[in-house]
C-alpha positions in Angstrom: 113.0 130.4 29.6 114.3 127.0 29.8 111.5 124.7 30.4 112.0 120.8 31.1 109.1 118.1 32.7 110.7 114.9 33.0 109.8 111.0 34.7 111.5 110.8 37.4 111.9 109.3 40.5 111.2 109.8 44.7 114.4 110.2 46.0 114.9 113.0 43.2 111.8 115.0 44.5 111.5 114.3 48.3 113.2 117.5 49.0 110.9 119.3 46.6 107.6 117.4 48.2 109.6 118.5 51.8 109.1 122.3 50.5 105.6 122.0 49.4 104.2 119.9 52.7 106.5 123.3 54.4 104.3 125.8 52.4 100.4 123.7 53.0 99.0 124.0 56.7 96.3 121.5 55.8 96.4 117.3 55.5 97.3 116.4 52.7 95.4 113.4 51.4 97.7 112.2 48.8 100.5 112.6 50.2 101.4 108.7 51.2 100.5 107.8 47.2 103.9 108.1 45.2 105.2 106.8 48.2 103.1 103.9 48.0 103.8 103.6 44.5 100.5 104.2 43.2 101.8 107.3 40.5 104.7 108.1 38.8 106.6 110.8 39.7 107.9 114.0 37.3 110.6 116.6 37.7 110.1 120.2 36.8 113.2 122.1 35.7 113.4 125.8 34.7 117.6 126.8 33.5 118.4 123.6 34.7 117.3 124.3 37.9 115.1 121.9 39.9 112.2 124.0 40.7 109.0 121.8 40.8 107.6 118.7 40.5 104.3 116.4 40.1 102.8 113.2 40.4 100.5 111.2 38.5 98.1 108.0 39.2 99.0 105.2 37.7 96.7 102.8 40.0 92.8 103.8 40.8 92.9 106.7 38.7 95.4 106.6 36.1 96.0 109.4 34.1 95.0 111.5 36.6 97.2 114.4 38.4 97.2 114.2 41.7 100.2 116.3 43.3 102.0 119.7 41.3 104.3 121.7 42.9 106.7 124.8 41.3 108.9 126.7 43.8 107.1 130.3 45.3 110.0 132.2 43.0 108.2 130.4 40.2 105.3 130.0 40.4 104.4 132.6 37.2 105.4 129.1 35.0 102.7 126.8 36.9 100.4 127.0 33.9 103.4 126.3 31.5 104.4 123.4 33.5 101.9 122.1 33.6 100.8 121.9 29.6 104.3 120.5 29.6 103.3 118.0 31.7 100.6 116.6 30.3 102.3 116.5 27.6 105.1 114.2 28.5 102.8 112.5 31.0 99.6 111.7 28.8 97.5 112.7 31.8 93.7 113.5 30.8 92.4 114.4 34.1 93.6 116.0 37.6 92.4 116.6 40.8 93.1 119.6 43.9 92.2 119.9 47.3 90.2 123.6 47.5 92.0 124.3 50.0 95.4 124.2 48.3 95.3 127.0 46.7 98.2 126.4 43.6 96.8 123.3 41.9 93.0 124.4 42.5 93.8 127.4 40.6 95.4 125.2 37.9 92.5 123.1 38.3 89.8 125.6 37.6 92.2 126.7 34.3 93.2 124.1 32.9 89.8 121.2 33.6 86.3 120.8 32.4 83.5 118.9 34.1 85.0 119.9 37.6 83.0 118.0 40.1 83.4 117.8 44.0 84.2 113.9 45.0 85.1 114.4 49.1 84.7 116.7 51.6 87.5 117.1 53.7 86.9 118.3 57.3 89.3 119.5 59.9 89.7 120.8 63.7 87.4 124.1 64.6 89.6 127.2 65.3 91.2 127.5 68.6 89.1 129.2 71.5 85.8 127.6 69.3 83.3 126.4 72.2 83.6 123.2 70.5 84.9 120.5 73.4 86.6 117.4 72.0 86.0 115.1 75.3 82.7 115.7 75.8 79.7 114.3 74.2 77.4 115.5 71.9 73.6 116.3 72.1 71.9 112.9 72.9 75.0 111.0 72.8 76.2 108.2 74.7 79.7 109.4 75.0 80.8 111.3 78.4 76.8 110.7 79.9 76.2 107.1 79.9 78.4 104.8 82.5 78.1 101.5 80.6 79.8 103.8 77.2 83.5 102.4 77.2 86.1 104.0 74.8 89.3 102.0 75.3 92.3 100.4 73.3 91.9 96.9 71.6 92.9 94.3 73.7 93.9 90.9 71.9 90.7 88.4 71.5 88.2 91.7 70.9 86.1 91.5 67.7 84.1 94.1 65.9 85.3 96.5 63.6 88.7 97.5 62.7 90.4 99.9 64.8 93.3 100.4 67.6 90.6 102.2 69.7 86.8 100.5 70.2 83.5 100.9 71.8 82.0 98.8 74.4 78.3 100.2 75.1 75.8 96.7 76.7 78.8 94.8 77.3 79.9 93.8 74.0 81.7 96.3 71.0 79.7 98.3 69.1 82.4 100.5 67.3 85.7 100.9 66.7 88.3 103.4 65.0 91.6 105.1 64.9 93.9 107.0 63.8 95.7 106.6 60.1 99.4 108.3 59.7 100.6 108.3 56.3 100.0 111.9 55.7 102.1 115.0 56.2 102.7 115.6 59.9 101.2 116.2 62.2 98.0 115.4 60.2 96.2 111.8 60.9 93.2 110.8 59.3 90.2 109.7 61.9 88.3 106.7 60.4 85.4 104.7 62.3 83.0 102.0 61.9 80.0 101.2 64.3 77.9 97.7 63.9 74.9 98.2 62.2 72.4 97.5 65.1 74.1 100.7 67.1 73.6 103.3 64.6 71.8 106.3 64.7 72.3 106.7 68.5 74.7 109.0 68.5 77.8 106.5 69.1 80.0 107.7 65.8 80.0 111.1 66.8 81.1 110.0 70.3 84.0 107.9 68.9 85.5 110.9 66.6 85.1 113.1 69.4 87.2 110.8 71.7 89.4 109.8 68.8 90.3 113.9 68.3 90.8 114.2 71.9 93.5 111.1 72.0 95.2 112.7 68.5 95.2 116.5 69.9 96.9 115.1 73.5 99.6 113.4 71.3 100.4 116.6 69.2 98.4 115.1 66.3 95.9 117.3 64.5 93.2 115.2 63.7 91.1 115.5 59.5 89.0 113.3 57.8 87.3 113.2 54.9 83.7 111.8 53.4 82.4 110.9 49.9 80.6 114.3 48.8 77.2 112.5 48.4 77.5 111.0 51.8 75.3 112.7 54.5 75.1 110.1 57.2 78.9 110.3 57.3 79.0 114.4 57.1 76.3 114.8 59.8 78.6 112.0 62.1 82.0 114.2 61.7 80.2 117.4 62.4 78.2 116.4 65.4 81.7 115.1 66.2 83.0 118.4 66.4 84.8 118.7 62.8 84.4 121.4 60.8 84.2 121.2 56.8 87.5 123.1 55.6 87.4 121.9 51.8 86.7 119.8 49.0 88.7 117.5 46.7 87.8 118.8 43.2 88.7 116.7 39.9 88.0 117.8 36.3 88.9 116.5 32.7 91.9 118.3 30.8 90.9 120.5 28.5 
């Protein structure tokens, strides 16, 4: 077998990195970083065939794989592929969404010291009892009159966010929706002023903030530092569910 890894460039891969967003049904939270230009990018060729490819930090973590990809019809080289690549690449570390299931496998093979960093949460099956628009327990959110979830206007202040809270008059939170990921993934993100907190009003937001996203055709995920419990407790109680980890390890 004719094994090549190779720099390379976007344009070269995007229809590869077309075929693997195809094959995941999950956000995936790299996705906008070669892109971005935050990693280099690596083609993998098997009989001079284009078949895979990769990416690699360059910024934040560098040295660090963050996307792998070999076609189905393949897929018996991943492992080879890879060494190759790390190889060619230098990389000393990588990382994998749990639940993506090729590079967590290559993850758990190929990486010591695997430690979670992020939870990564999601929508609740369909026909869950789970309902986006209303409030949780002891929330503001869809009980209290004087809770406002509406778009920014220009002049508001508080936090950053195309959607915000007004609760007392003034605004006490604000979020939104970010849409650099595979489609029709967004990622919800949220922010509410410190002298609001712990009544409930972040699990209100998220709950609206799925609610506008699932109306659009967007599927709403998010994701939380693993060590983070305010911020776990807020998505659940918002109605999220926890549907995997990002996982990263040193190269063995």
């Amino acid at each position: 077998m004719s094994l090549r890894v190779a720099k390379s460039s976007l344009i070269v891969i995007d229809e590869l990195r077309r075929q693997r967003r195809d094959s995941i049904h999950c956000q995936i939270i790299r996705d906008s970083i070669l892109p971005r230009g935050l990693g280099d990018s690596y083609l993998i060729k098997i009989e001079n065939e284009d078949v895979g490819y990769a990416g690699v930090w360059t910024r934040h973590f560098p040295g660090r794989v963050m996307e792998f990809y070999v076609s189905e019809h393949v897929e018996s080289a991943a492992s080879d592929a890879f060494d190759m690549l790390v190889s060619v690449s230098g990389a000393h570390e990588a990382e994998a969404q749990t639940n993506i299931p090729l590079m967590a496998n290559l993850l758990e093979e190929k990486c010591t010291d695997i430690k979670d960093e992020n939870l990564l949460f999601g929508e609740p099956p369909e026909g869950s009892d789970d309902t986006s628009s209303s409030g949780s327990p002891g929330s503001p959110g869809g009980h209290d009159p004087a809770f406002v979830f509406r778009r920014r206007r220009p002049g508001d202040t508080g936090p950053d966010g195309a959607w915000v809270v007004e609760l007392d008059h003034k605004i006490v939170a604000a979020g939104g929706l970010l849409r650099h990921y595979n489609a029709p993934f967004a990622d919800i993100f949220m922010e509410v002023i410190p002298d609001y907190r712990l009544r409930g009003i972040g699990s209100s937001l998220i709950r609206k903030l799925r609610q506008h996203a699932t109306e659009h055709g967007i599927r709403p995920a998010a994701r939380c530092d693993i060590d983070n419990d305010a911020s776990r407790k807020t998505l659940e109680r918002g109605g999220m569910i926890c549907c995997g980890r990002l996982q990263a390890g040193k190269i063995i």
